[in-house]
N, C-alpha and C positions, 0 to 999 in steps of 0.2 A: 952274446945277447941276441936274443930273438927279433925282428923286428919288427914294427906295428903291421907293416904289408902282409908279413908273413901267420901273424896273427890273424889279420883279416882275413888272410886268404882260407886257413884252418876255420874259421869260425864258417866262412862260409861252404865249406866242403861238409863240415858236419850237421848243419843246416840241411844241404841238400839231402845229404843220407836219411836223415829225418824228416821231411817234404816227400821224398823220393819214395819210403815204407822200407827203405833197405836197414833201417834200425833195429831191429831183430836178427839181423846176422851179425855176428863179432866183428868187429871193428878191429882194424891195423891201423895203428898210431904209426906214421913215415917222418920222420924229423930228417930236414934237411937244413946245412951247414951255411951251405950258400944260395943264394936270391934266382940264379941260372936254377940250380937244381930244384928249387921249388918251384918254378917255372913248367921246368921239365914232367915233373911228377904230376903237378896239377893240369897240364896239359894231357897227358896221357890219361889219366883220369876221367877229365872231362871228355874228350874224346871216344871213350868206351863209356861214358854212360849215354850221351848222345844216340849213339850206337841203339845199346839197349834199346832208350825208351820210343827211338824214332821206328824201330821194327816193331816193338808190343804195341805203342798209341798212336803210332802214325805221325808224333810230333813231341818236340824237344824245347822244353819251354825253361828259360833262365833267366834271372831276374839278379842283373848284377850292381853292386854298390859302385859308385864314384871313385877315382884315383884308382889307387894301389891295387884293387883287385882287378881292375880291365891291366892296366900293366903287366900285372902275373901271368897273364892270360894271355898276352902276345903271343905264347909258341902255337896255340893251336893255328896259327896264320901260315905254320911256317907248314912247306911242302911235306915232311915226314906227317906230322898231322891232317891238316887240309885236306891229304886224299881221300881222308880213310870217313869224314866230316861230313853229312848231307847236310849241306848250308838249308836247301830248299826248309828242310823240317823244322828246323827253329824257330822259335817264340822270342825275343830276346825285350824284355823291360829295366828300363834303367832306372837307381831309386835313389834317392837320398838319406843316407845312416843318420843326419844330424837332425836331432830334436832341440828345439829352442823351447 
C-alpha cells in the first residue's frame, strides 16, 4: 500500500515538472517500496533540478507543502546531496494544502 507521504511527495514532483516546462519530455514513473528510497530518489531529483535551474535563472525557487513532504525531503540535508546544492540560490515558500 502506497502511502499518503509518498503520494504527496509524487503529486508534488509532477507539479514541479509542470511548473518547471519539463512536461513535454516523457516522463519516468520511479515507484519506490520503501519510505528511505523515496527519500532517496526525490532527493537526487531535487538536487539535479536545483542544479539546472540555478545555472539557466540564476535561482531555484520551491514551494513546499506541510508534513510529509519537507520529511521526504530530509536527504537533500544529507552530505552526499548538500555538496552538490547551492543553498545560496533558493527561493523556498512554505504553503498550506488544506482548504476549509
Amino acid at each position: 500500500m502506497v502511502s499518503r507521504f509518498a503520494l504527496s511527495f509524487a503529486l508534488t514532483l509532477v507539479l514541479s515538472r509542470i511548473m518547471s516546462g519539463m512536461s513535454k519530455a516523457k516522463g519516468v514513473v520511479n515507484v519506490q517500496a520503501m519510505e528511505e528510497e523515496v527519500a532517496e530518489a526525490g532527493a537526487e531529483y531535487v538536487a539535479n533540478l536545483s542544479s539546472k535551474f540555478a545555472q539557466e535563472r540564476g535561482i531555484f525557487t520551491v514551494v513546499v507543502g506541510a508534513g510529509s513532504v519537507i520529511h521526504t525531503l530530509r536527504k537533500l540535508v544529507e552530505e552526499l546531496y548538500s555538496k552538490s546544492v547551492d543553498w545560496s540560490k533558493w527561493q523556498v515558500f512554505l504553503m498550506r494544502e488544506w482548504f476549509h
